[in-house]
C-alpha positions as protocol buffer text, in pm:
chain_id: "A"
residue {
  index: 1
  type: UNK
  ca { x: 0 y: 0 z: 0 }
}
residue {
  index: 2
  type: UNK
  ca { x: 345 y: 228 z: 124 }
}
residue {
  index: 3
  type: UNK
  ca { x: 470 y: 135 z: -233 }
}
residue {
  index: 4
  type: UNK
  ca { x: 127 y: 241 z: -397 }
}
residue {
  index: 5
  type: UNK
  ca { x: 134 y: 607 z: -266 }
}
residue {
  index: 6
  type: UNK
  ca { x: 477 y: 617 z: -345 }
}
residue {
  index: 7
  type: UNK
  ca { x: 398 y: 562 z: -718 }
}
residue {
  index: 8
  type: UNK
  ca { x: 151 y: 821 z: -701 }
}
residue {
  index: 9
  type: UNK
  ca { x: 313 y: 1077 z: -591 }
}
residue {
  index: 10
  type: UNK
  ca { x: 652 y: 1060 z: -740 }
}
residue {
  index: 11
  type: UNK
  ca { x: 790 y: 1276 z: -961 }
}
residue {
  index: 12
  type: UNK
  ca { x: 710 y: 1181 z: -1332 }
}
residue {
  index: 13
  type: UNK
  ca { x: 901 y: 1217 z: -1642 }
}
residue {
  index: 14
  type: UNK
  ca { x: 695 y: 1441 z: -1857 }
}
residue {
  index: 15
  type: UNK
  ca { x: 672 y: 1185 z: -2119 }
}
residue {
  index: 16
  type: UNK
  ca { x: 701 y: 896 z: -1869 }
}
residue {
  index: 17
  type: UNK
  ca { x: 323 y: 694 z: -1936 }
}
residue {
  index: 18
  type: UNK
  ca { x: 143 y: 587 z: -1611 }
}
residue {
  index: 19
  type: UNK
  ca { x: 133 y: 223 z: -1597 }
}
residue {
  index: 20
  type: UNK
  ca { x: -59 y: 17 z: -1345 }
}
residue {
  index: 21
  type: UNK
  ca { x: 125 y: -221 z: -1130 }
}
residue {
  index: 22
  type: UNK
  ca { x: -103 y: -463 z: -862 }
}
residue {
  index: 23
  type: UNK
  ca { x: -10 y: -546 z: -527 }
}
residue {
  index: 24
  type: UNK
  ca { x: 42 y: -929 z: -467 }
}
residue {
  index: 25
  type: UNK
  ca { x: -294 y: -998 z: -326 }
}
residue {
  index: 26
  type: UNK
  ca { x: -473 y: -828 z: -617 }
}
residue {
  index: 27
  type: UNK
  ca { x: -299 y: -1011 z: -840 }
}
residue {
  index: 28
  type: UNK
  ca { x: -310 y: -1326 z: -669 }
}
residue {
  index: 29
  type: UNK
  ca { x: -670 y: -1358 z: -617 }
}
residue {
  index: 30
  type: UNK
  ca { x: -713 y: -1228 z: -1008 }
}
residue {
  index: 31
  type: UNK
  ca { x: -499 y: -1514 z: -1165 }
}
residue {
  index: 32
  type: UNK
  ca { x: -737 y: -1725 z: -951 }
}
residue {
  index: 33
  type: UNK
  ca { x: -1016 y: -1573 z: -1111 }
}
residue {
  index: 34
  type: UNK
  ca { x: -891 y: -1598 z: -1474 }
}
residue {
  index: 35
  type: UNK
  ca { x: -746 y: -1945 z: -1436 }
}
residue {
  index: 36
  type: UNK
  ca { x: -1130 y: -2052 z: -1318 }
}
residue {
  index: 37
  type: UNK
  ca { x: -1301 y: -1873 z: -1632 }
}
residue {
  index: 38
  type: UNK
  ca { x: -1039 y: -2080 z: -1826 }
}
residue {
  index: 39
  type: UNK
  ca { x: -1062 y: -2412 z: -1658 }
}
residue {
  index: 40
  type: UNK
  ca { x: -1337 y: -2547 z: -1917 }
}
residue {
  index: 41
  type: UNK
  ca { x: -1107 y: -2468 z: -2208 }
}
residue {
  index: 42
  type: UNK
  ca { x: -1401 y: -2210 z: -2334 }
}
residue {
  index: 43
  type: UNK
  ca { x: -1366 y: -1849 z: -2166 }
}
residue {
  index: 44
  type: UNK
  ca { x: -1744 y: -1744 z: -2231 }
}
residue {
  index: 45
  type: UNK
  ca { x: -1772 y: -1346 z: -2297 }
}
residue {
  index: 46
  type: UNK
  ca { x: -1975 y: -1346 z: -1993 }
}
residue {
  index: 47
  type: UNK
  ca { x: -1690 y: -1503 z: -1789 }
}
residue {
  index: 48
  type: UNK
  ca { x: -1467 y: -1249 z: -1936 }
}
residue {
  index: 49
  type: UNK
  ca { x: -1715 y: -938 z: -1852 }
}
residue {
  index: 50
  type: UNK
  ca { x: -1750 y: -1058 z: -1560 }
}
residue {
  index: 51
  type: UNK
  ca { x: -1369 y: -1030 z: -1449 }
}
residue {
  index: 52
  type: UNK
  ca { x: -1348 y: -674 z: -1533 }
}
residue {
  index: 53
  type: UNK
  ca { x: -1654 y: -636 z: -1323 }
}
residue {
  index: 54
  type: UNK
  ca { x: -1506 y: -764 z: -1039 }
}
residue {
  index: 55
  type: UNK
  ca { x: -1142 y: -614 z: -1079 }
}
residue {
  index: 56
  type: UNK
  ca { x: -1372 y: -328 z: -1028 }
}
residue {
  index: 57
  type: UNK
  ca { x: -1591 y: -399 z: -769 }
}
residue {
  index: 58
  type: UNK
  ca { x: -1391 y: -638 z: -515 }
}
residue {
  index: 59
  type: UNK
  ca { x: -1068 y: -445 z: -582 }
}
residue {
  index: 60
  type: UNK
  ca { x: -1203 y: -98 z: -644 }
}
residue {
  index: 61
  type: UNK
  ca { x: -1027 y: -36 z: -915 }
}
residue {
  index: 62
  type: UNK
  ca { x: -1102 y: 189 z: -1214 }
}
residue {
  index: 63
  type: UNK
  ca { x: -1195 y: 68 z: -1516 }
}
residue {
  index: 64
  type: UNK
  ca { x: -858 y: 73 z: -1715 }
}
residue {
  index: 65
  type: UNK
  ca { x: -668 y: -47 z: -1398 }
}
residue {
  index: 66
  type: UNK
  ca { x: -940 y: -360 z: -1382 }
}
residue {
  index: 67
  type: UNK
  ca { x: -855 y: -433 z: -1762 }
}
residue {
  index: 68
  type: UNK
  ca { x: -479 y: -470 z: -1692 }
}
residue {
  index: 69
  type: UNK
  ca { x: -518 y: -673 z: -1427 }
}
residue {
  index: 70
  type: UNK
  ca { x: -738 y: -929 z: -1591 }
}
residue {
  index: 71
  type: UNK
  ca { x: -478 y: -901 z: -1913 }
}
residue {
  index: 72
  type: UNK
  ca { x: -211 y: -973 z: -1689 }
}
residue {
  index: 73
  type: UNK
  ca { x: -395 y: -1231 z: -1430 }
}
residue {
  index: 74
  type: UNK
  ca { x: -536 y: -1398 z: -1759 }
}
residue {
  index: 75
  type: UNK
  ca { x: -125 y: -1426 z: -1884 }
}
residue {
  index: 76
  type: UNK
  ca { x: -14 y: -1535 z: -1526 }
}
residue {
  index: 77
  type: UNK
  ca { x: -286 y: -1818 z: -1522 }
}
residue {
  index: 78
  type: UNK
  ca { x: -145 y: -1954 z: -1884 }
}
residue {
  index: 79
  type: UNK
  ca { x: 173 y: -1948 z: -1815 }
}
residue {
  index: 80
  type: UNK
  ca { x: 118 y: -2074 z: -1458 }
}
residue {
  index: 81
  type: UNK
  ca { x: 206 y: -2469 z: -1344 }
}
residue {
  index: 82
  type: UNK
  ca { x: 24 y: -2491 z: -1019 }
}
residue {
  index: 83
  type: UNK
  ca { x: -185 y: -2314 z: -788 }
}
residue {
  index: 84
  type: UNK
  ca { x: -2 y: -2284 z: -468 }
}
residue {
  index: 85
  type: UNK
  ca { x: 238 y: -1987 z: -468 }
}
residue {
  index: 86
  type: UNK
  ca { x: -104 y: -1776 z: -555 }
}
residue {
  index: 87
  type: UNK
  ca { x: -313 y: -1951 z: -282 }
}
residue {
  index: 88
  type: UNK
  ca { x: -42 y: -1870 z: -96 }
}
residue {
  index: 89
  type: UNK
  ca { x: -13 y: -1539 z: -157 }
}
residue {
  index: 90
  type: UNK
  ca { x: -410 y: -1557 z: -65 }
}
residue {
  index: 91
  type: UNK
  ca { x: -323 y: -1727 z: 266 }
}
residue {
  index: 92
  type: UNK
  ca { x: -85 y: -1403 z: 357 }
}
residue {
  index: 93
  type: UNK
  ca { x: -312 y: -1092 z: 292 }
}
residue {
  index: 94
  type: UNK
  ca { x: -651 y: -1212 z: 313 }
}
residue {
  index: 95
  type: UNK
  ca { x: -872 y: -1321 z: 613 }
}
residue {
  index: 96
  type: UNK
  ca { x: -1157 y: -1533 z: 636 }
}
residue {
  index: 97
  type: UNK
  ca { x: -1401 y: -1295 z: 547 }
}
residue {
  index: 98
  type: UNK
  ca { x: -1191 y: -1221 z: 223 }
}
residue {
  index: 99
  type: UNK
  ca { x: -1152 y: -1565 z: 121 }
}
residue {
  index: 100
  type: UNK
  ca { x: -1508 y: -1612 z: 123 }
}
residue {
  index: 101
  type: UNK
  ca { x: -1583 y: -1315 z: -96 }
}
residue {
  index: 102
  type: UNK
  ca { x: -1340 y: -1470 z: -285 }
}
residue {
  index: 103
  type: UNK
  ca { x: -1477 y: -1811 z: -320 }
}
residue {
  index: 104
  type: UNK
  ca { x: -1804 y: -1646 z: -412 }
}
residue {
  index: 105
  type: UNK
  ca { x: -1642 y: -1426 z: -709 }
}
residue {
  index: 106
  type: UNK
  ca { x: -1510 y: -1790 z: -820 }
}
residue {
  index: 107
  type: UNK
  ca { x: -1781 y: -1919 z: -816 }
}
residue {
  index: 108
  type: UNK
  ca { x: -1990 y: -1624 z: -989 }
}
residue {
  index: 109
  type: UNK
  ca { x: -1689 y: -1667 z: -1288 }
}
residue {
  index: 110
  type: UNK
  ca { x: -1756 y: -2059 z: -1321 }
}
residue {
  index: 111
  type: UNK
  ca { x: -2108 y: -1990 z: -1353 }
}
residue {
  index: 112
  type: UNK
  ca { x: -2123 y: -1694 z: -1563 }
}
residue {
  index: 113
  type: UNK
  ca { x: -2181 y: -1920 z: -1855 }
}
residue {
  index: 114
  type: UNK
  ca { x: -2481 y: -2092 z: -1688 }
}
residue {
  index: 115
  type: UNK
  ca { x: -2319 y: -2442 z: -1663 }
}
residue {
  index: 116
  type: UNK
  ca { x: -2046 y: -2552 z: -1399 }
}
residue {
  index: 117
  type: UNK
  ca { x: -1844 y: -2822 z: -1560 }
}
residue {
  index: 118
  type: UNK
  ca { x: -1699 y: -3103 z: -1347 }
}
residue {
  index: 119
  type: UNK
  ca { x: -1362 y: -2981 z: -1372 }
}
residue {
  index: 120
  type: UNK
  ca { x: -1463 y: -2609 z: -1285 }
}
residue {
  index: 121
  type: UNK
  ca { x: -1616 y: -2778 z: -962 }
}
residue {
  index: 122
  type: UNK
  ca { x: -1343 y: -2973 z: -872 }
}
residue {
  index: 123
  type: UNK
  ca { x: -1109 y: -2660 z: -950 }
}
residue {
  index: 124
  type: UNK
  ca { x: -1294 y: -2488 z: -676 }
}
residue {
  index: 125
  type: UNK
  ca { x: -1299 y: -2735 z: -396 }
}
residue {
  index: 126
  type: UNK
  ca { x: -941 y: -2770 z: -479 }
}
residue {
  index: 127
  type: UNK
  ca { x: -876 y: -2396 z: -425 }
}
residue {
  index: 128
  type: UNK
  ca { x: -1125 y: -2397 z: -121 }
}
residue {
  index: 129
  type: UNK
  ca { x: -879 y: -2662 z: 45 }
}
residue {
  index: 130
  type: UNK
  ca { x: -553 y: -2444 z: -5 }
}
residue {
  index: 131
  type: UNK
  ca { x: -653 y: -2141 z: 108 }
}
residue {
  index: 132
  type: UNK
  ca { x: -849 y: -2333 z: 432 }
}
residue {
  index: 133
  type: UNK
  ca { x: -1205 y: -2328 z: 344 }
}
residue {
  index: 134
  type: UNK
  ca { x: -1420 y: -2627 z: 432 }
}
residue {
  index: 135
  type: UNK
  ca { x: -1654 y: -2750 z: 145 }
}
residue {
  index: 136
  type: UNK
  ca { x: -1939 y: -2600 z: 369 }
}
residue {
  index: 137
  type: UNK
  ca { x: -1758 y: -2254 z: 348 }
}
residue {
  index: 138
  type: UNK
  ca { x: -1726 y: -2318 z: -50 }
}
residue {
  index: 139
  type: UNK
  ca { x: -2112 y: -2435 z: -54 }
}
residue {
  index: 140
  type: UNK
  ca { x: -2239 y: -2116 z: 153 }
}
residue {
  index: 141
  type: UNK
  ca { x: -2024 y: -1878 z: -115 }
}
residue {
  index: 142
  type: UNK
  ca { x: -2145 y: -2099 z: -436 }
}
residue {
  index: 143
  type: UNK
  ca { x: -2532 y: -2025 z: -281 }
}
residue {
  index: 144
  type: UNK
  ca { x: -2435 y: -1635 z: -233 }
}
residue {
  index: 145
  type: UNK
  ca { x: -2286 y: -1605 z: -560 }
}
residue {
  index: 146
  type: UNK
  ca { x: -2638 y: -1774 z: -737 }
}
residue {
  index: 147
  type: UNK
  ca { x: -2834 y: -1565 z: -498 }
}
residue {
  index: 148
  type: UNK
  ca { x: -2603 y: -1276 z: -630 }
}
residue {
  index: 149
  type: UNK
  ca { x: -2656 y: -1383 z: -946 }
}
residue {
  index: 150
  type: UNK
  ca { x: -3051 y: -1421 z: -964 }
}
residue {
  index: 151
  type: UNK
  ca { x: -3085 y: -1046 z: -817 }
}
C-alpha cells in the first residue's frame, strides 16, 4: 500500500506513461479468477465481462486499472504450473471474510456461462482446500454467488 502512494506521488518524467502495477494480493486472487473462467477450455464473454466487473468492484479499481489486471492475471494463469504460490499469496493478505468473498467471485466466474463443468467444480474445492475453506464454506459462497446472481 506504502509502495502504492509512493507511485503516485513521485515525480514523473513528462513523457514517462502511467502504468498500473497490482499489489500481490490483487494479483493473486485475479490469476485465480482468470485461471477458473479458463478451466473449461471455453472463456465465455460473460466469464470475461464478468472479471473486469469484479477487478472493479472487489478491488475498487477503475476501469482501465481492472482491464490490466485481468490481461495480466489472464497471462499469469497460462503461463502458470500450479496453484499454490497464488493460494499462498491468498493465505498471507486475506482473512476469512476475504476468502469467502473470494470463493463467491469464483464461483460467480464458473457460472457466468450458466453451466459448472466437473472440472470447474473440482477446480474450486481444490482452491477452497488451499486457502483453508471447508466445502461447507465453499457451498455457503457458491449459494451467495447464485443468490447474487438471480438479483
Amino acid at each position: 500500500m506504502l509502495k502504492r502512494f509512493k507511485e503516485i506521488f513521485a515525480p514523473r518524467e513528462p513523457s514517462a506513461t502511467p502504468q498500473f502495477n497490482p499489489d500481490a494480493s490483487h494479483l493473486a486472487a485475479a490469476v485465480l479468477l482468470a485461471y477458473a473462467s479458463q478451466i473449461d477450455g471455453d472463456e465465455a464473454a460473460s466469464e470475461q465481462a464478468l472479471l473486469r466487473r469484479l477487478g472493479q468492484s472487489a478491488f475498487g479499481l477503475a476501469a482501465d486499472e481492472a482491464d490490466e489486471l485481468v490481461v495480466l492475471a489472464r497471462q499469469k494463469a497460462e503461463d502458470s504450473t500450479d496453484l499454490h504460490s497464488w493460494t499462498r499469496q491468498i493465505n498471507q493478505y486475506f482473512d476469512h471474510d476475504h476468502k469467502m468473498h473470494l470463493m463467491e467471485c469464483l464461483w460467480s466466474v464458473v457460472d457466468a456461462d450458466g453451466e459448472v463443468t466437473d472440472f470447474e467444480a473440482s477446480l474450486l474445492q481444490r482452491i477452497a482446500g488451499l486457502i483453508y475453506l471447508s466445502p461447507k464454506d465453499s457451498a455457503m459462497a457458491r449459494q451467495a454467488a447464485r443468490s447474487q446472481a438471480e438479483s
